[in-house]
N, CA, C and O of each residue as an XYZ file, in Angstrom:
352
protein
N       0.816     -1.192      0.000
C       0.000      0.000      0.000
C       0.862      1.260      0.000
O       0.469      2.233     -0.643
N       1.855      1.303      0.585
C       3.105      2.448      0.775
C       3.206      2.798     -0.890
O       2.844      3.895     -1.314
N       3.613      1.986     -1.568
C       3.728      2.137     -2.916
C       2.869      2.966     -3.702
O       3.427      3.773     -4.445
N       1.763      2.930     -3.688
C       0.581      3.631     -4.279
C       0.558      4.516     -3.423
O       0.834      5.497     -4.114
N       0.442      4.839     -2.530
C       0.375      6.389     -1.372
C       1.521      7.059     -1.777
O       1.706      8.150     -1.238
N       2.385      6.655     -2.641
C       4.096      7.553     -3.394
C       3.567      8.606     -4.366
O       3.779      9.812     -4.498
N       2.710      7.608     -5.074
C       2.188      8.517     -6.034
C       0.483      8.197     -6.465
O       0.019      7.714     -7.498
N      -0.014      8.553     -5.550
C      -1.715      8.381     -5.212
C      -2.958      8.832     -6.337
O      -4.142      8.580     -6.557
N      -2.205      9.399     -6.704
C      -2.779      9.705     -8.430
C      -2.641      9.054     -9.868
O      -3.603      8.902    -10.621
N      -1.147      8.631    -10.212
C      -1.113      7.998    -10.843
C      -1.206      6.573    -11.510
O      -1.332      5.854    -10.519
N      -1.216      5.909    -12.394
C      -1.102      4.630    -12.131
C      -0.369      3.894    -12.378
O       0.454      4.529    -13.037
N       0.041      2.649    -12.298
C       0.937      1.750    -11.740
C       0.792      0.508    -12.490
O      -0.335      0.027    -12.606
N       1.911     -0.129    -13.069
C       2.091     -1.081    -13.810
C       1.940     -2.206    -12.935
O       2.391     -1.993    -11.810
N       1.317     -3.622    -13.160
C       1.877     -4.725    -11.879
C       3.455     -4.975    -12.101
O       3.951     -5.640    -11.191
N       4.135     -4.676    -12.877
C       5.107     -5.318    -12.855
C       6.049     -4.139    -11.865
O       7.241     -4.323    -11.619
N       5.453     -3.218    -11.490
C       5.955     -2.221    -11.327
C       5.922     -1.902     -9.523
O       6.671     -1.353     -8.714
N       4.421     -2.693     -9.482
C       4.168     -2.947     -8.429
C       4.896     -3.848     -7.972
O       5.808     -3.294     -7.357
N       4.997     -4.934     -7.933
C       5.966     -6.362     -7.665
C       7.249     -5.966     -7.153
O       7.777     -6.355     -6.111
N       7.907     -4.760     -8.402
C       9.253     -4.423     -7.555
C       9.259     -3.892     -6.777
O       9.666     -4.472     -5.771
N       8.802     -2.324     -6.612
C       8.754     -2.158     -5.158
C       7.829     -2.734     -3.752
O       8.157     -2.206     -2.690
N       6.849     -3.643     -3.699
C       6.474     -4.358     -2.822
C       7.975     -5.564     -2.494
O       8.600     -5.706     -1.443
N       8.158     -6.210     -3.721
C       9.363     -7.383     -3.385
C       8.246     -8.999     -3.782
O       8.823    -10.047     -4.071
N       6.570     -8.931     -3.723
C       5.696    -10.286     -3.861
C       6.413    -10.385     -4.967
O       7.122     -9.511     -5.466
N       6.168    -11.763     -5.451
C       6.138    -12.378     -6.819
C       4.668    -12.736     -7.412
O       3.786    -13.041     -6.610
N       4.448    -12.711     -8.526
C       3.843    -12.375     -9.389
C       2.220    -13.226     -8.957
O       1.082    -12.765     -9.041
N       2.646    -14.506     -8.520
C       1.678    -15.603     -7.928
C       0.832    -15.329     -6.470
O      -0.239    -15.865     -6.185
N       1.423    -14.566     -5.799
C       0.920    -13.287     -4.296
C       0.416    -12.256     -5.183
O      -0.806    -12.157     -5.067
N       0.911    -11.460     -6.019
C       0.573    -10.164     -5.793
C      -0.913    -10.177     -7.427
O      -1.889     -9.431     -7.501
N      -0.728    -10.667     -7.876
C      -1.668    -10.571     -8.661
C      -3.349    -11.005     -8.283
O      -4.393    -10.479     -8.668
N      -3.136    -12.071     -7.456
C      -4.783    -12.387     -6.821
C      -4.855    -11.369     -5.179
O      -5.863    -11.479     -4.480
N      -4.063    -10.737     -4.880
C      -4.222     -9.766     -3.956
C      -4.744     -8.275     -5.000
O      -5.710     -7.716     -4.480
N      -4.327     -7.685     -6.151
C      -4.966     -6.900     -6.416
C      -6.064     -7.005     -7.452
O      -6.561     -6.084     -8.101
N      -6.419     -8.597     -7.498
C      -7.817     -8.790     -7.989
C      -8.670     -8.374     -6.630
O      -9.517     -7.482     -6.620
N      -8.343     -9.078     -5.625
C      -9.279     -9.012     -4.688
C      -9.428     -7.625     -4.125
O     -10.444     -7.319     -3.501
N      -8.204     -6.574     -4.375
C      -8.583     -5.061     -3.716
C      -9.755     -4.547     -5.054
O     -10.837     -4.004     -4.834
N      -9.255     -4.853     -6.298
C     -10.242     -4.407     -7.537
C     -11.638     -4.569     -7.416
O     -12.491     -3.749     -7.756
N     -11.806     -5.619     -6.939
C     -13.256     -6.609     -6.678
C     -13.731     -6.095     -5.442
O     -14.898     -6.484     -5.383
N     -13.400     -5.254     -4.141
C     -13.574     -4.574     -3.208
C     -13.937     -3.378     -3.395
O     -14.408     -2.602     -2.563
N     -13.606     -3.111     -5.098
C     -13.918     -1.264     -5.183
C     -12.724     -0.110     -4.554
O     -12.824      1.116     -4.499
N     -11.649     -0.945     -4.140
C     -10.339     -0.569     -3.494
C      -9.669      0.037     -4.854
O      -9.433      1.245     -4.858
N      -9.372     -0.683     -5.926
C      -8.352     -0.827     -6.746
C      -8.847     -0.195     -8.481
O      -9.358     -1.176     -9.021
N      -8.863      0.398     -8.974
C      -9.623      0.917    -10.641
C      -8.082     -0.117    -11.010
O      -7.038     -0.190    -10.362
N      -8.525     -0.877    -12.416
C      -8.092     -1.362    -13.274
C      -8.162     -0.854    -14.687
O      -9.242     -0.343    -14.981
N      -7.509     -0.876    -15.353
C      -7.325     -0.190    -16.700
C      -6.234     -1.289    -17.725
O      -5.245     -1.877    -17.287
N      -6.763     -1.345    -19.203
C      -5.860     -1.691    -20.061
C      -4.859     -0.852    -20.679
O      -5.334      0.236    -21.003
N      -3.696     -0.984    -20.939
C      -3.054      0.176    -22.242
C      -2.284     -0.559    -22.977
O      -1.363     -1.268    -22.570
N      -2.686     -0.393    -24.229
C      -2.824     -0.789    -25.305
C      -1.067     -0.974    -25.858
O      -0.398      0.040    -25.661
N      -0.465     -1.932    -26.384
C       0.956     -1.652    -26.744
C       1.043     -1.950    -28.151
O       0.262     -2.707    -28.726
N       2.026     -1.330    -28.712
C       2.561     -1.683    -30.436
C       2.129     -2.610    -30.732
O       1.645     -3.380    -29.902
N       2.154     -2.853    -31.995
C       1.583     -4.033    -32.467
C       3.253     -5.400    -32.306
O       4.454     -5.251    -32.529
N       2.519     -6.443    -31.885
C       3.403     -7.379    -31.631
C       3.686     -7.383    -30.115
O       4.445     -8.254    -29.690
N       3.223     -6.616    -29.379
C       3.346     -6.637    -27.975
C       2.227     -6.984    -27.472
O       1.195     -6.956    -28.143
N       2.258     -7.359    -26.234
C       0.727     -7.661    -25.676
C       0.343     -6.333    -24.791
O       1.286     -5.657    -24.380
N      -0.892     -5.959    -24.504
C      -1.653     -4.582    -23.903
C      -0.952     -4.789    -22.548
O      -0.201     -5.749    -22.722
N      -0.843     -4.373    -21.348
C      -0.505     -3.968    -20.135
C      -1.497     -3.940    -19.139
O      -2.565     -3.598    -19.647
N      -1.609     -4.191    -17.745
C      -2.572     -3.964    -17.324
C      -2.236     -2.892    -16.128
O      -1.233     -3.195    -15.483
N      -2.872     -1.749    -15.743
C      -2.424     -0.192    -15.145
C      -3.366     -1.030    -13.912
O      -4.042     -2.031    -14.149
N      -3.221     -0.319    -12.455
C      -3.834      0.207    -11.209
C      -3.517      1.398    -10.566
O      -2.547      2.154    -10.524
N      -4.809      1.327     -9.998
C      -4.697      2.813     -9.218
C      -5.644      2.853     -8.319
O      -6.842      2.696     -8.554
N      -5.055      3.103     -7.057
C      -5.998      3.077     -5.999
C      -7.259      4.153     -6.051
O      -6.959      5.289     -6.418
N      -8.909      3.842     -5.651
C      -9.923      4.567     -5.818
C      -9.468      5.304     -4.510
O      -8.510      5.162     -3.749
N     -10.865      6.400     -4.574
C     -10.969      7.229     -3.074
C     -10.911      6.432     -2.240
O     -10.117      6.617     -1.318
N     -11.913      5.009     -2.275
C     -11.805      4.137     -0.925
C     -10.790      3.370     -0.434
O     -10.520      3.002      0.709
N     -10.124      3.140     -1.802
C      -8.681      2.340     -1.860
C      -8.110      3.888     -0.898
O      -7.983      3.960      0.324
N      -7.956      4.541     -1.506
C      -6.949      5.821     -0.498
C      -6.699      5.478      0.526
O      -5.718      4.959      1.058
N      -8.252      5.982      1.015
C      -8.341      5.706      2.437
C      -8.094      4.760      3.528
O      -7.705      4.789      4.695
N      -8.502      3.872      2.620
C      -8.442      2.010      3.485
C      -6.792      1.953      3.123
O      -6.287      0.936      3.599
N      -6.058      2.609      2.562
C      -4.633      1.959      2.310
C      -4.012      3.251      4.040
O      -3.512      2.975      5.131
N      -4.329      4.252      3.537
C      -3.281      5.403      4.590
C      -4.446      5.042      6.334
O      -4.190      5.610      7.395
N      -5.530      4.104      6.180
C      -5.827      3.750      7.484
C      -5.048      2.378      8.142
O      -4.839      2.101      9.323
N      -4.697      1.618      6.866
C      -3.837      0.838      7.580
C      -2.465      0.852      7.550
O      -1.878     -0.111      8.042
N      -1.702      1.954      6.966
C      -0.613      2.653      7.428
C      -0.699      2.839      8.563
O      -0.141      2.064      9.340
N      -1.356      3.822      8.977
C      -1.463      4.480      9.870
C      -1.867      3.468     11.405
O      -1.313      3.656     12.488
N      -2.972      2.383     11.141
C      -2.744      1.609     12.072
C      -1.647      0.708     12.203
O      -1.573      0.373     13.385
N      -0.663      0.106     11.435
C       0.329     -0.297     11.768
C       1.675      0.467     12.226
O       2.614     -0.277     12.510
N       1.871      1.724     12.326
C       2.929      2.708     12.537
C       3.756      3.039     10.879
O       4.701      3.821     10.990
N       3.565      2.678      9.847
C       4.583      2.772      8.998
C       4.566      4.149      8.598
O       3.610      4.898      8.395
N       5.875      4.355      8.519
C       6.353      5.818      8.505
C       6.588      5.809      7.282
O       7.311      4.862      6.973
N       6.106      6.861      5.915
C       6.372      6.567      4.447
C       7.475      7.955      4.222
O       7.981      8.745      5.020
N       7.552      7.798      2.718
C       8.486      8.712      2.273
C       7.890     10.557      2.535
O       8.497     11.601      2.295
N       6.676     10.366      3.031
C       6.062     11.728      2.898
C       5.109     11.865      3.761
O       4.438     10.882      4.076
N       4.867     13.124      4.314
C       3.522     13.078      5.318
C       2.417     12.587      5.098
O       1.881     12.952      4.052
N       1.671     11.601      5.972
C       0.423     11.259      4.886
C      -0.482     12.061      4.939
O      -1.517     11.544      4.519
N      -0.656     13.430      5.357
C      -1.445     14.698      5.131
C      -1.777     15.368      3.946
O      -2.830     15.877      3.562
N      -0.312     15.231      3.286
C      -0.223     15.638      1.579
C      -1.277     14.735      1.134
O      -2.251     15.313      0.653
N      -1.323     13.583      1.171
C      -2.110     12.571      0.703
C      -4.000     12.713      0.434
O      -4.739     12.237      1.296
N      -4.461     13.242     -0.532
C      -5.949     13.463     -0.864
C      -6.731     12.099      0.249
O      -6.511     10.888      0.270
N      -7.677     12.951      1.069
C      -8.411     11.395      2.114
C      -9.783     10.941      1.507
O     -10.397      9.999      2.007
């Protein structure tokens, strides 16, 4: 969740995700089905060159926000930035 609270607006590759969390691909992919499927997580395709396969983007919703910087915040983790900056 730290990861997406970096940059809370934009969105996020899984593969992109994976590195900075550290899961492998078999953890982290049915964990952000299940935040998607919660209404936590917006999913998006983007489309690549021809001969490549499309990509799949995330990005945490308003509720994702919230439910991510509440359980920051209940576990103590201290992030790269105040989580005040952070839209609630």
């Amino acid at each position: 969740m730290c990861g997406f609270l970096e940059d809370s607006q934009g969105w996020m590759y899984g593969y992109d995700i994976s590195r900075k969390t550290g899961l492998k691909s078999g953890t982290l992919y049915p964990i952000l089905m299940r935040l998607a499927g919660n209404g936590l997580l917006e999913t998006s395709w983007e489309m690549a060159e021809t001969g490549k396969p499309p990509r799949h983007l995330y990005k945490l919703t308003k509720d994702g926000l919230r439910y991510a910087r509440e359980q920051i915040i209940s576990q103590g983790v201290v992030g790269t930035r105040d989580l005040s900056e952070v839209v609630a």
